[in-house]
C-alpha positions in Angstrom: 173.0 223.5 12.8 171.0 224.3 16.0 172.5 227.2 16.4 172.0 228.4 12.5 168.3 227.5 13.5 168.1 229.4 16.9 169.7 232.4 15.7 167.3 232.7 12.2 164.6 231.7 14.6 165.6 234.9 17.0 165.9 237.3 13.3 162.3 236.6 12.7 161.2 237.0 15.6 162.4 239.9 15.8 161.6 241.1 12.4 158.1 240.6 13.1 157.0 242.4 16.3 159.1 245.2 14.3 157.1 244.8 11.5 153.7 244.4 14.1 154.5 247.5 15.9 155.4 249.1 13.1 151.9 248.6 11.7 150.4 249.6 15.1 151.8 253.0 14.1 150.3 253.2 10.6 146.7 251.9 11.8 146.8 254.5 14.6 147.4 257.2 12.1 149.8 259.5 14.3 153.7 259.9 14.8 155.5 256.7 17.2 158.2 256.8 19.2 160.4 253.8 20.1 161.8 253.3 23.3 164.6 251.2 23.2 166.7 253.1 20.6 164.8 257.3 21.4 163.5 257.3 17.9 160.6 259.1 16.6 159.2 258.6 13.2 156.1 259.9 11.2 153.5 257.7 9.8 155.0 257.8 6.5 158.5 256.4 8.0 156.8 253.6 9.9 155.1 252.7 6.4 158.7 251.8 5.0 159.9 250.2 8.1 157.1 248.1 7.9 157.7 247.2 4.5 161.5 246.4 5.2 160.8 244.2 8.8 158.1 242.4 6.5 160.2 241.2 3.6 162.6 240.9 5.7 160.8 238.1 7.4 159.2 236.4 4.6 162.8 236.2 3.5 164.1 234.5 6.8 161.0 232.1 7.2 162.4 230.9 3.5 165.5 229.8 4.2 164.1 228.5 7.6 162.6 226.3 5.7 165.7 225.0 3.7 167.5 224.8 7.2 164.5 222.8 8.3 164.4 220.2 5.1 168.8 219.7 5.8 168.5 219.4 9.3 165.5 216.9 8.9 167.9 214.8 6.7 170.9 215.2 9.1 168.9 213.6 11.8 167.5 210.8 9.5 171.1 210.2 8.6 172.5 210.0 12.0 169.3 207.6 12.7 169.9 205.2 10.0 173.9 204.8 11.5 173.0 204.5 15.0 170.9 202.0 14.1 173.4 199.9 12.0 175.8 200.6 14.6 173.5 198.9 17.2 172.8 196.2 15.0 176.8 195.5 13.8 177.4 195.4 17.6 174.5 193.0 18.3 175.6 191.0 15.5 179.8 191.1 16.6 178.4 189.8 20.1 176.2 186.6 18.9 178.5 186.1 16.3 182.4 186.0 18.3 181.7 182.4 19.7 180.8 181.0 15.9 184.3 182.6 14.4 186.5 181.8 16.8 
């Protein structure tokens, strides 16, 4: 499960400064250029791409949020048996002399 949540965690991330650079683009009103892939697009192509990386996003911080309820009750779970499991060994020790 932690490394569901890492790697959604990574999408976003990476969604949004796509989606924030995109918009840096729109609000500058001229042509960008990105430098990691050599790709220039017009105003009106970073519009879309902004539109895409931000539902994108809102989409991935939705089922972060499921992953986030399930992993919440995987951990109270596992808390819950550690706990008996303490307690049924605490209760085996005082307990051995009594049924023997």
């Amino acid at each position: 499960m932690h490394h569901i949540m890492l790697f959604t965690n990574g999408q976003l991330l990476e969604h949004s400064e796509k989606a924030g650079s995109m918009m840096g683009v729109v609000a500058a009103g001229k042509d960008g250029y990105n430098g990691s892939t050599g790709e220039y697009f017009t105003v009106e192509k970073a519009r879309v791409l902004y539109g895409q990386h931000q539902k994108a996003a809102e989409q991935i911080e939705s089922s972060m949020e499921a992953l986030n309820d399930k992993s919440a009750l995987f951990y109270r779970i596992r808390n819950i048996l550690l706990a008996l499991g303490f307690f049924s060994l605490i209760a085996s020790k005082v307990l051995e002399p009594y049924i023997q």
